[in-house]
N, C-alpha and C positions, 0 to 999 in steps of 0.2 A: 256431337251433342253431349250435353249433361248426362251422367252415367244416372238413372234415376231406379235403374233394376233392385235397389235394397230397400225400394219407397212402395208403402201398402197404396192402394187404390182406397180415396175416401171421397167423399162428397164435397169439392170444390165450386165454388159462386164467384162473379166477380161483375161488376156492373162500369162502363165504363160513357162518358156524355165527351162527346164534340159539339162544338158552336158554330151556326152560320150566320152569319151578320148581313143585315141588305142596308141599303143604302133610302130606302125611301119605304111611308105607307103603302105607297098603289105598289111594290112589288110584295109585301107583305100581304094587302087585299086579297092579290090573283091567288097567294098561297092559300089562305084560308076558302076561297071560293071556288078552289080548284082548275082556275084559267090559265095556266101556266101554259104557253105553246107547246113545252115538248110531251108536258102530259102530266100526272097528278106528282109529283115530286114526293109524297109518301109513301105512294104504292112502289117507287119507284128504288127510292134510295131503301124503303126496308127489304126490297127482291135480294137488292147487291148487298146488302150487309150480310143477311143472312147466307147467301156465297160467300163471302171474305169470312166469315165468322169458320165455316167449313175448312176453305183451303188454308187458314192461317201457315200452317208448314211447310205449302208449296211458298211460301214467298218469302217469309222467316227461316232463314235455314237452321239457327238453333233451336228453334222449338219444335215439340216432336206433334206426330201426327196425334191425336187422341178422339174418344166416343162425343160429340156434342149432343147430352141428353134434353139440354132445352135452349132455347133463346129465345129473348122477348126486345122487340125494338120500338119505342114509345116516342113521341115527341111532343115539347110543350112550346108555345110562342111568347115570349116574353119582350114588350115594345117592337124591337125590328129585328128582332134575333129568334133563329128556331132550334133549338136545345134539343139534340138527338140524345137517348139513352139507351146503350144496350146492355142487355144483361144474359149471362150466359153460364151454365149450370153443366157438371160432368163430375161421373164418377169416376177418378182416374190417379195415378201417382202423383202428375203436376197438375198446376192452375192453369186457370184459363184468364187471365188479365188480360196477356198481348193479345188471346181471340177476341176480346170483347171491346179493345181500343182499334184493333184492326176493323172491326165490324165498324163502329160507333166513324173513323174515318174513312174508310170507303163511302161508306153513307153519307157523310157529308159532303164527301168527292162529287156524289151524282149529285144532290141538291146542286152543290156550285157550277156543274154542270149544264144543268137545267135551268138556273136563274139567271145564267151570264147572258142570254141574249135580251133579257130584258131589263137589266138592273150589270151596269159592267163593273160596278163596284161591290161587287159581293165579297164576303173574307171570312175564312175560316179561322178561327177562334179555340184556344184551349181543351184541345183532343188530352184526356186525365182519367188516369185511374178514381174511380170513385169510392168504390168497395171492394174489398177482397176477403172471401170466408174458406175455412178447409187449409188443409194441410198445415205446415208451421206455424203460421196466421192465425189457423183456428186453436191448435192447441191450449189446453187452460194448463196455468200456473198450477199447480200443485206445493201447497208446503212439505216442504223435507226435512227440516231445519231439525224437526224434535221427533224424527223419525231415527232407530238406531236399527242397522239394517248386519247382516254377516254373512257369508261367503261359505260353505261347503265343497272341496273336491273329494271328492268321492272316487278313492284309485289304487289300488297293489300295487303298482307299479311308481306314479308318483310319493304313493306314502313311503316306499323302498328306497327310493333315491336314485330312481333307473331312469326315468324320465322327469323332463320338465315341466312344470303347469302353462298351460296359456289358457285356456278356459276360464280357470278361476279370476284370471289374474284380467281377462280380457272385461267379467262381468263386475270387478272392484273399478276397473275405469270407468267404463259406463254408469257406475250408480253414485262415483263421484262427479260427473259431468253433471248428476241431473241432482245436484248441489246436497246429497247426501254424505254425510260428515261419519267419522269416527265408525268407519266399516271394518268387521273382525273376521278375520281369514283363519280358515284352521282347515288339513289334510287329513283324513281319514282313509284307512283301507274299505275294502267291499266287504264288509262284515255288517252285517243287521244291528248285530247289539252296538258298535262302537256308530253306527248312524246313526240310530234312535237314542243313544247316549247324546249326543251331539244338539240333538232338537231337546232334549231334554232340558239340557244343560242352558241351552239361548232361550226356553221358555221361561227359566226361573230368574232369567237375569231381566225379564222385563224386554227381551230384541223383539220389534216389531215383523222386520221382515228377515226371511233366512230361506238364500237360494241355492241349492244342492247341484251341483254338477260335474255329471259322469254317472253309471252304473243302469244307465235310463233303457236299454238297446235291450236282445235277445239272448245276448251269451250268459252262459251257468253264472258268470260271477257279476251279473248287473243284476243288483238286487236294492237299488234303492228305493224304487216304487212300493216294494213288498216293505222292505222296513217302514216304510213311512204312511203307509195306507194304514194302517190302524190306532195311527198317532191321529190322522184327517178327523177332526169333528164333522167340521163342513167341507164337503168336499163343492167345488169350481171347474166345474168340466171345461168351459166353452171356455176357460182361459187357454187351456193346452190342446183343444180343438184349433183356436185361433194360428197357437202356436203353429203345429205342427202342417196349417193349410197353407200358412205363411212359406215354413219352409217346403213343400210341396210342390209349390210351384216353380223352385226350385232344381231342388234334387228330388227325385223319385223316393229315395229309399226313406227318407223324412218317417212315411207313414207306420216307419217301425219302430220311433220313440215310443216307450210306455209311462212316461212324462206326467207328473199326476200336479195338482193345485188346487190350495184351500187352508183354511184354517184349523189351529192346533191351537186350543183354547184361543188367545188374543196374538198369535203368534202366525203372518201370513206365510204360508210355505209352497215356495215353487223349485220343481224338478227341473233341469237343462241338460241337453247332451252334453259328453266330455269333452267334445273338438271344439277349437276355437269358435270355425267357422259356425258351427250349431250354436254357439253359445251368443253367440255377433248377430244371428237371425232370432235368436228366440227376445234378445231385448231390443232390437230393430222392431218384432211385430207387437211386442206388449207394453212398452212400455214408453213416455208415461202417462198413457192412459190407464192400464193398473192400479197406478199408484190411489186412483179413486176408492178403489177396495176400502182403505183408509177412512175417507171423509162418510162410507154409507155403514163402516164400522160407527161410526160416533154417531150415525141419526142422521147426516147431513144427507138433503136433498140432492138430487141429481139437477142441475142447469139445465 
């Protein structure tokens, strides 16, 4: 299966219709008048959907098993055709499309089952995705375009020339994927004043965003939160709450980032661990949905 382990769990929807086609009114009639010899073909075909909606995984081998917080199976009669819709709802890392196309044709399976001894021309009809909400899908656009953003590592050791960066260098990729342009990289040691120099410095130049990483952890010389806590005007807990829950579920030891986030006048300022790996999960969980910070800086309503 799809490796989906570095995917947050969000609120996924997806509604998906099959068609059954009869061949005459009087098979049509029995349906609305519930005559059907083998028995009500609603009651029946929504029992097994909502099992097919459940097992999707036993029968689908690349899709993973997941929570089914809702499902709803409706149907409308339109001339000699009966229009199954199901809709199916989970909070979870992937979608639920294939459950809710899988539900929507088993359902039709039993109808066609049910009508064939009375109508031998029944046909199933355009099994189709109809809706899909959450995860990639759901994501909004965010403008970036006239966003100028810069890079902080924060390190004695890479400012030294002892080691290599991949943090910094890991979060300049990720914030040009998410079509953010003209990103400024700069090294600094763990020294308070050469940090808060640093924020100083991207404050006056008009950067909107500037992300710090390294010095976030418990050792004597991780002092970036301290340098940078009384540059915060407004300080954003539940961003580096999000963060840190994110990597948590994780690694254990996550919960000992001191990782801080918020505003420094017009200037959005976020902390990340030094390791790659921390640095790859912290803009996996925030980002970019973050990037809204932005649009509720300028007035703009939330969707």
């Amino acid at each position: 299966m799809v490796n989906i382990t570095h995917k947050s769990s969000t609120l996924r929807k997806a509604i998906a219709t099959a068609t059954v086609k009869t061949s005459s009114e009087a098979t049509i009639q029995a349906i609305r008048q519930r005559k059907v010899p083998k028995g009500d073909i609603f009651e029946f075909s929504r029992a097994a959907a909502l099992f097919a909606v459940k097992k999707t995984s036993d029968v689908i081998p690349d899709c993973h098993p997941l929570p089914i917080e809702y499902t709803a199976i409706t149907y409308q009669i339109e001339d000699l055709s009966v229009i199954i819709s199901v809709e199916v709802h989970t909070i979870y890392k992937t979608g639920v499309e294939v459950e809710a196309m899988h539900g929507a044709s088993v359902a039709a399976l039993v109808m066609y089952d049910m009508l064939k001894p009375i109508d031998k021309n029944v046909e199933i009809h355009n099994i189709r995705l109809l809706e899909k909400k959450g995860g990639k899908s759901g994501n909004k656009k965010y403008s970036t375009e006239t966003l100028k953003a810069a890079v902080v590592v924060c390190s004695d050791s890479i400012y030294n020339g002892e080691n290599e960066d991949t943090s910094g260098k890991i979060i300049v990729q990720k914030l040009q994927e998410l079509e953010l342009g003209n990103i400024d990289y700069l090294v600094v040691p763990d020294e308070v004043k050469e940090i808060q120099q640093a924020l100083s410095t991207y404050k006056n130049d008009g950067i909107n965003l500037v992300i710090f990483t390294g010095g976030t952890g418990i050792s004597p010389r991780d002092v970036t939160p301290d340098a940078l806590l009384p540059m915060i005007d407004r300080q954003m807990p539940g961003i580096m709450e999000t963060a840190r829950a994110y990597g948590q579920e994780r690694i254990k030891t996550s919960m000992l980032s001191r990782g801080i986030a918020g505003f420094s006048g017009d200037t959005f300022v976020l902390t990340f661990p030094g390791s790659e790996k921390g640095a790859t999960e912290y803009m996996q969980s925030l980002f970019p949905q973050v990037l809204h910070v932005f649009e509720v800086k300028k007035g703009k309503r939330h969707e």
